[in-house]
VOKEBA-709681 format. One record per residue (C-alpha): x negated, y negated, z negated. Coordinates in steps of 0.001 Angstrom, whole numbers, plus 500000, padded with zeros to 6 digits. Each point is the difference from the previous one (the first is absolute). Example, Ala and Ser with C-alpha at 12.3 -4.5 7.8 and 13.67 -1.06 7.14 Angstrom:
2
px: 487700&py: 504500&pz: 492200
px: 498630&py: 496560&pz: 500660
END
This chain:
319
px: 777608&py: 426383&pz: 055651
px: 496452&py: 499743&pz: 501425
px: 500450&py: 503303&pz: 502291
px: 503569&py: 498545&pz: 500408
px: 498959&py: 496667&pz: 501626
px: 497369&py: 501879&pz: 502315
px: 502435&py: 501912&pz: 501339
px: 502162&py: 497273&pz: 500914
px: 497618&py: 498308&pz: 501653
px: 499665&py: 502284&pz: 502655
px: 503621&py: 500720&pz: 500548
px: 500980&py: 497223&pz: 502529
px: 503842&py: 500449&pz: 498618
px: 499154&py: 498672&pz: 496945
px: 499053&py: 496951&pz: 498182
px: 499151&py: 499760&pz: 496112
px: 501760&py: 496778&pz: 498795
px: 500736&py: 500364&pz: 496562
px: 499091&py: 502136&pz: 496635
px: 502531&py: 500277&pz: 497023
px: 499233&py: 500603&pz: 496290
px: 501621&py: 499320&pz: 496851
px: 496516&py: 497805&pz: 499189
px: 499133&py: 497180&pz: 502146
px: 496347&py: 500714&pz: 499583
px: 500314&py: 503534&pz: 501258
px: 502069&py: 498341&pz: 502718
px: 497417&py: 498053&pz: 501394
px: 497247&py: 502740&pz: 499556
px: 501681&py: 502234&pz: 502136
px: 501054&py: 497676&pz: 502965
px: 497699&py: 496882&pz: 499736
px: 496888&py: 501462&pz: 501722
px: 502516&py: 501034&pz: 502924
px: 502137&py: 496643&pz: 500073
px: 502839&py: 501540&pz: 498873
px: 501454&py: 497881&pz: 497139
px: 501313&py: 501280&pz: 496936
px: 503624&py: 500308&pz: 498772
px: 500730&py: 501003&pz: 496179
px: 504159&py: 500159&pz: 500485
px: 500922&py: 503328&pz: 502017
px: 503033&py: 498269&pz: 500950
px: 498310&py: 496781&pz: 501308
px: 498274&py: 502840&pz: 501812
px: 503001&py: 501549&pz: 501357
px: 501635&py: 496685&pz: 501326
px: 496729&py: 498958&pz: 501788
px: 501135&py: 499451&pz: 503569
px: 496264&py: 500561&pz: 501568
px: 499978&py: 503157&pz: 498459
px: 501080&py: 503091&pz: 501772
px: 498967&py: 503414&pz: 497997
px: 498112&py: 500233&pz: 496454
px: 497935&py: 502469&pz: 499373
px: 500555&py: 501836&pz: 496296
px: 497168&py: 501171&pz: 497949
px: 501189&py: 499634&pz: 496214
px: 500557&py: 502474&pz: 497922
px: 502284&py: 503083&pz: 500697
px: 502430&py: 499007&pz: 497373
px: 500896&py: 496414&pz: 501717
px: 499926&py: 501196&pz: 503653
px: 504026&py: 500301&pz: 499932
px: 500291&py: 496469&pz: 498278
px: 497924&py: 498375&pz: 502090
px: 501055&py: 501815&pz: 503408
px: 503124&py: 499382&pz: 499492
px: 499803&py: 496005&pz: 499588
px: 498150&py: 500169&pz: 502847
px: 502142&py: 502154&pz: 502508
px: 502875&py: 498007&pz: 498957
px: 498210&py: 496620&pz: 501315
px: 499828&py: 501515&pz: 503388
px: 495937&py: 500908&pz: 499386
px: 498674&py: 503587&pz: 501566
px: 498237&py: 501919&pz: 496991
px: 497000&py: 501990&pz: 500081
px: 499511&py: 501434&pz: 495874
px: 496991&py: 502006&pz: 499343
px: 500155&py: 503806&pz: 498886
px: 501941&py: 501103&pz: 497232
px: 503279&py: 497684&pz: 502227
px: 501970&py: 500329&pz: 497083
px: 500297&py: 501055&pz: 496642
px: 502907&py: 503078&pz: 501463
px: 501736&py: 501214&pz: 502659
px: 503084&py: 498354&pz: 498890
px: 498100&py: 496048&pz: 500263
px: 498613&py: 500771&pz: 503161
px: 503368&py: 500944&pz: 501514
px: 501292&py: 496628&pz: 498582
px: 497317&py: 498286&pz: 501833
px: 500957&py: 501729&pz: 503225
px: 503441&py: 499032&pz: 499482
px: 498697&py: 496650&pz: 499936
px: 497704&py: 499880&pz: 502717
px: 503025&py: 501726&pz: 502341
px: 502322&py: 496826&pz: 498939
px: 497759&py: 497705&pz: 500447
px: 498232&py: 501151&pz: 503461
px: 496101&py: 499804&pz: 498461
px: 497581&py: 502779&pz: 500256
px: 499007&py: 501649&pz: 496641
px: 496858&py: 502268&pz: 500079
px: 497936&py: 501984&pz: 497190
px: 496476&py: 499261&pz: 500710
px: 498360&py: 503384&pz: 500543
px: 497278&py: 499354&pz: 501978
px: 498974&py: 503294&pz: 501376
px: 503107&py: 501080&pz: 501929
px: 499178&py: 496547&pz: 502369
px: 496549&py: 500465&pz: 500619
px: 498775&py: 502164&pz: 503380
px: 499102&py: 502441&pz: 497388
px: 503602&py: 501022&pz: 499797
px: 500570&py: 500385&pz: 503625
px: 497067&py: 502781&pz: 499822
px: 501299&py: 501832&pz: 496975
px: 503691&py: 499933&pz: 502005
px: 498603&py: 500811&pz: 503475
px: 498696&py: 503813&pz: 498203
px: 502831&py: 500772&pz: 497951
px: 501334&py: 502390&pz: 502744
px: 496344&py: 501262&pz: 500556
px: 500197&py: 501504&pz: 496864
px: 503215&py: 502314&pz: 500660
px: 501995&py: 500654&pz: 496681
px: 499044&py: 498353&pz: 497317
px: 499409&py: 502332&pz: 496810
px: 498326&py: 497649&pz: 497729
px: 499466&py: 496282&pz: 498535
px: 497594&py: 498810&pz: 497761
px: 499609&py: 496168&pz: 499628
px: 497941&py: 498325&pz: 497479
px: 499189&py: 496594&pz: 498822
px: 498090&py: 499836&pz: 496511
px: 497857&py: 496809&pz: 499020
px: 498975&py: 499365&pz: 496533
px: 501074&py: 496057&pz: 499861
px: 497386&py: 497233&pz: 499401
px: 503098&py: 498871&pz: 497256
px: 499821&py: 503349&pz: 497742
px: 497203&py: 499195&pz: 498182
px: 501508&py: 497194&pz: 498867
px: 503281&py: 501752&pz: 498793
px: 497786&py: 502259&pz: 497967
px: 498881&py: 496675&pz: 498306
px: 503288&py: 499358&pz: 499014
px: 500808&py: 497418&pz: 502958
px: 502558&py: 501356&pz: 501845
px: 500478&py: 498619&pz: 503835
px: 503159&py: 499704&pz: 502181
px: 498772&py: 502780&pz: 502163
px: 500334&py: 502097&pz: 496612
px: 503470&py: 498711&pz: 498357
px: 503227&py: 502274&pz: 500537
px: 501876&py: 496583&pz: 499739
px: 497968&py: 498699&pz: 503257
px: 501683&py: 503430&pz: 502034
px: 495962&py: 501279&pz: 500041
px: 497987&py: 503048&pz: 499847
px: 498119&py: 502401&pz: 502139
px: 503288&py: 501323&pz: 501513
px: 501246&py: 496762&pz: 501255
px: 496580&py: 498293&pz: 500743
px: 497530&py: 502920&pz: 502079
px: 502877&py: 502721&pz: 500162
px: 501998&py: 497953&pz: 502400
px: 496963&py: 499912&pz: 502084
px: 500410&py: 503704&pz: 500429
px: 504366&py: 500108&pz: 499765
px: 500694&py: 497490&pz: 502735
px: 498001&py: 501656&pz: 502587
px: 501114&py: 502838&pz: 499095
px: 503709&py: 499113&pz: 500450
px: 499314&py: 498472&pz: 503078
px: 498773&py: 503173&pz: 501274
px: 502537&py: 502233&pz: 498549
px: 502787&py: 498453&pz: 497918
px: 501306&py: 501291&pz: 496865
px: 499379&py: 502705&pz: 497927
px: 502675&py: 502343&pz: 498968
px: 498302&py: 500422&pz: 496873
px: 497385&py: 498076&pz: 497907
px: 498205&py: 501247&pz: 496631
px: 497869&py: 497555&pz: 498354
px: 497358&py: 500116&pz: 497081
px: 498573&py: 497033&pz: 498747
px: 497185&py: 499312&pz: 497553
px: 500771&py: 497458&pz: 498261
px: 498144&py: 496636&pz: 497963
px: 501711&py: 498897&pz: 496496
px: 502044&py: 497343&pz: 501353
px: 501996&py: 502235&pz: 502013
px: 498254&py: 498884&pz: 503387
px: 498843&py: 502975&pz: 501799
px: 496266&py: 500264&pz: 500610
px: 500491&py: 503022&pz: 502491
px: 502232&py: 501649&pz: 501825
px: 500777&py: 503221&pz: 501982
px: 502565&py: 500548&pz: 502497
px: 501350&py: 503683&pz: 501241
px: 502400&py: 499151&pz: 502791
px: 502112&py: 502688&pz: 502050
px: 500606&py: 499827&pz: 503587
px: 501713&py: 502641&pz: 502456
px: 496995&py: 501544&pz: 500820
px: 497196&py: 498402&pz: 497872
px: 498914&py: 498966&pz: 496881
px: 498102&py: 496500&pz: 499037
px: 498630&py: 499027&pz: 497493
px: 498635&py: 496156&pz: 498850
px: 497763&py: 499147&pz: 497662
px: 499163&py: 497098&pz: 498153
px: 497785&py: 498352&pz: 497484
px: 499129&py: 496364&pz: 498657
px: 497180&py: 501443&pz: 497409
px: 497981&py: 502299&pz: 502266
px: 498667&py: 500271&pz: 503326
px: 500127&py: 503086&pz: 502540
px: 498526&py: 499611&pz: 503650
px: 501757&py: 503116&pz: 501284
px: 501274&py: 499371&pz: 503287
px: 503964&py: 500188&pz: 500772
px: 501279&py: 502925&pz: 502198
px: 503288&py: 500914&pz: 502019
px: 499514&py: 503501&pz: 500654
px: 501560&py: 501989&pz: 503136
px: 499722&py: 503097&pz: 500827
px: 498106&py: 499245&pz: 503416
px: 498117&py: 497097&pz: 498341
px: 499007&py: 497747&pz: 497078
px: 499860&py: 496261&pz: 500173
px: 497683&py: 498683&pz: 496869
px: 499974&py: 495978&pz: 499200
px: 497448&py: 498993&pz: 497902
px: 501701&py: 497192&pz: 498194
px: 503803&py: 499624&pz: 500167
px: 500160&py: 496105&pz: 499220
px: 497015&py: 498892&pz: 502565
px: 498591&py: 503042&pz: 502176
px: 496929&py: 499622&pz: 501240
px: 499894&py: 503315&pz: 501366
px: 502003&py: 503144&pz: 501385
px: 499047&py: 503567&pz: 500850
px: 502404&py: 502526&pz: 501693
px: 498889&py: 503658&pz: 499336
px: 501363&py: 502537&pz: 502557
px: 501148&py: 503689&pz: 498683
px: 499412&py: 502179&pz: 502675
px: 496325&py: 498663&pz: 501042
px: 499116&py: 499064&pz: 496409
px: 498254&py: 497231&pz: 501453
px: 500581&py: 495991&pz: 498698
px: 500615&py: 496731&pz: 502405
px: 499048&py: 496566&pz: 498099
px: 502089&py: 496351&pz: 500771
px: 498627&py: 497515&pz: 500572
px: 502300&py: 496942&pz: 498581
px: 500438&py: 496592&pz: 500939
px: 498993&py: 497941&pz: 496917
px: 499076&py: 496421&pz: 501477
px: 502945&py: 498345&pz: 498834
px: 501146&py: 499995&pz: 495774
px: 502939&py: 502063&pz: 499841
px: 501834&py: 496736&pz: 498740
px: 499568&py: 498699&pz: 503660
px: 502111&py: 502715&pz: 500966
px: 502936&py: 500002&pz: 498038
px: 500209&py: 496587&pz: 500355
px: 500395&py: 500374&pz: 503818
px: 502334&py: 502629&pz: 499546
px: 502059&py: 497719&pz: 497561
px: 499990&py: 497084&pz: 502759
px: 501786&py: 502463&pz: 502120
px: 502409&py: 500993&pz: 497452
px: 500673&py: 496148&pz: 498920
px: 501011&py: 499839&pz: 504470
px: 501839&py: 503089&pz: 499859
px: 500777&py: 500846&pz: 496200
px: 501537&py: 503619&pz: 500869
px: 496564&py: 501139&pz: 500887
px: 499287&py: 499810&pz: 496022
px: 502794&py: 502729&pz: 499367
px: 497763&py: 503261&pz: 500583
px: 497604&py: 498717&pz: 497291
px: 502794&py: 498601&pz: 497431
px: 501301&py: 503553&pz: 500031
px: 496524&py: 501374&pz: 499842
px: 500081&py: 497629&pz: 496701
px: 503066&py: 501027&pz: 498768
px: 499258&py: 503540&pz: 500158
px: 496734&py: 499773&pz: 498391
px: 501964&py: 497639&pz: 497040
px: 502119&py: 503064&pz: 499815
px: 497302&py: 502458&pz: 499169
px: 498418&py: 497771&pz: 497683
px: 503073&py: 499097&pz: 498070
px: 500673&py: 504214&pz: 499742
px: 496398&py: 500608&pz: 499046
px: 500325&py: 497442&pz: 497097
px: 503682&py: 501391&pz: 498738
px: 498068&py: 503460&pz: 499782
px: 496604&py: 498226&pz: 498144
px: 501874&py: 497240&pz: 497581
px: 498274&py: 497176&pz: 501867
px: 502492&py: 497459&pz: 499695
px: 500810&py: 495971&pz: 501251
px: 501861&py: 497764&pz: 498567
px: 501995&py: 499510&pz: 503479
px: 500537&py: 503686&pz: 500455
px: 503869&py: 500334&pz: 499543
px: 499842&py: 502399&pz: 497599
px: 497996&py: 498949&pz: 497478
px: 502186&py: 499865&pz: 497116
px: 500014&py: 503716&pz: 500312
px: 496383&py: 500570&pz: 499290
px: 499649&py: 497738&pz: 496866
END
């Protein structure tokens, strides 16, 4: 909430008045040093007149739950990454959201950064794209504690977690954004002994491509991400937050380097983008199917590797 609250303060559209959690102390942690007082009822929360959008950053499970309450009181939503526990409870949400005239945005911070503009403004530089590999593996602070026996939201199938829906996101939605679906996805997971998956890897066919995604919450891999075309290759050193980008060029085998524009926290910019989309909530739609799609792929990849949620409609069928 820190980096949250820093952000904020440099986006002029925005003002941090309140904090919600279920504990009054936690409340007033969160929100006190900023003056934004604390609220422990979501739907005292949702019938607050003074406040226009909420921004969502509970666990994946109780992003529809929440959301929902909240779209329905007229508020704009931004929810952090995994937006929902499936494809099926995000479109519910956009259902919402339409009827009620709000904005409703997945926070993936790198597709609203100047970063993205760069990464966009070479895709036809690189002529036909042959190839896609995007990675995003961090051994979490929160393992070692699960191998202690205390086991963290971030690591409970009942919470909708997992490296899949927590760092592989980071590589799907982009990914979507750039091309849309797959027509086919195969999916292997490792997985820990709750059922949660600890890593996963992603095979998905396109017309005239192949990608392929790869996550892990238990070990790290620096290996840059790289769309591959046949004239060029576009490498990003870090999916979630890059902090650099090199273009290699076929024919002259020679390299140009990027330099980015990193003096704002990516938070700053999806807020502004959000402001826009809370004016003119139809700009939001590019990036709720971007969403959707990448929900899609994740709820195939966990049919294929048993990772199941209790709000996945089928569940009954995998007990």
């Amino acid at each position: 909430m820190e980096l949250f609250a820093e952000a904020a303060r440099q986006v002029d559209e925005v003002s941090y008045v309140a904090a919600y959690s279920r504990d009054l102390t936690r409340a007033t942690a969160f929100g006190g040093p900023h003056g934004a007082r604390p609220f422990t009822d979501l739907g005292a929360l949702a019938d607050a007149q003074d406040i226009d959008a909420v921004y969502i950053a509970s666990p994946n499970a109780l992003h529809h739950e929440q959301a929902a309450r909240l779209l329905r009181a007229g508020k704009h939503v931004l929810v952090e990454k995994s937006a929902a526990a499936n494809a099926g409870e995000w479109l519910d949400l956009l259902r919402i959201a339409e009827s009620n005239g709000v904005a409703l945005l997945e926070s993936v911070r790198s597709v609203h950064e100047p970063m993205w503009r760069s990464v966009e403004s070479y895709m036809e530089s690189l002529g036909t794209v042959r190839q896609v590999n995007l990675q995003m593996c961090q051994r979490s602070r929160r393992y070692d504690n699960y191998l202690t026996g205390k086991v963290e939201n971030i690591f409970k199938p009942e919470m909708a977690a997992g490296a899949l829906m927590d760092l592989g996101v980071y590589c799907l939605h982009p990914l979507m954004t750039l091309f849309g679906l797959p027509s086919r996805v195969r999916a292997s997971s490792v997985k820990l002994a709750n059922g949660i998956d600890a890593n996963t890897t992603l095979l998905l066919d396109y017309p005239a491509f192949t990608a392929t995604v790869a996550c892990s919450k238990v070990s790290a891999n620096a290996a840059w991400s790289v769309i591959a075309g046949e004239d060029a290759s576009l490498e990003i050193d870090a999916v979630d937050n890059p902090q650099a980008l090199r273009v290699w060029w076929a024919h002259s085998k020679s390299h140009e380097d990027l330099v980015l524009d990193k003096s704002q926290p990516q938070q700053a910019h999806v807020l502004r983008a959000f402001a826009r989309m809370a004016e003119q909530p139809s700009l939001a739609r590019p990036h709720q199917q971007a969403t959707l799609d990448a929900l899609t792929v994740m709820d195939e990849a966990r049919r294929q590797t048993g990772v199941r949620f209790p709000s996945d409609p089928d569940i009954t069928e995998h007990h």
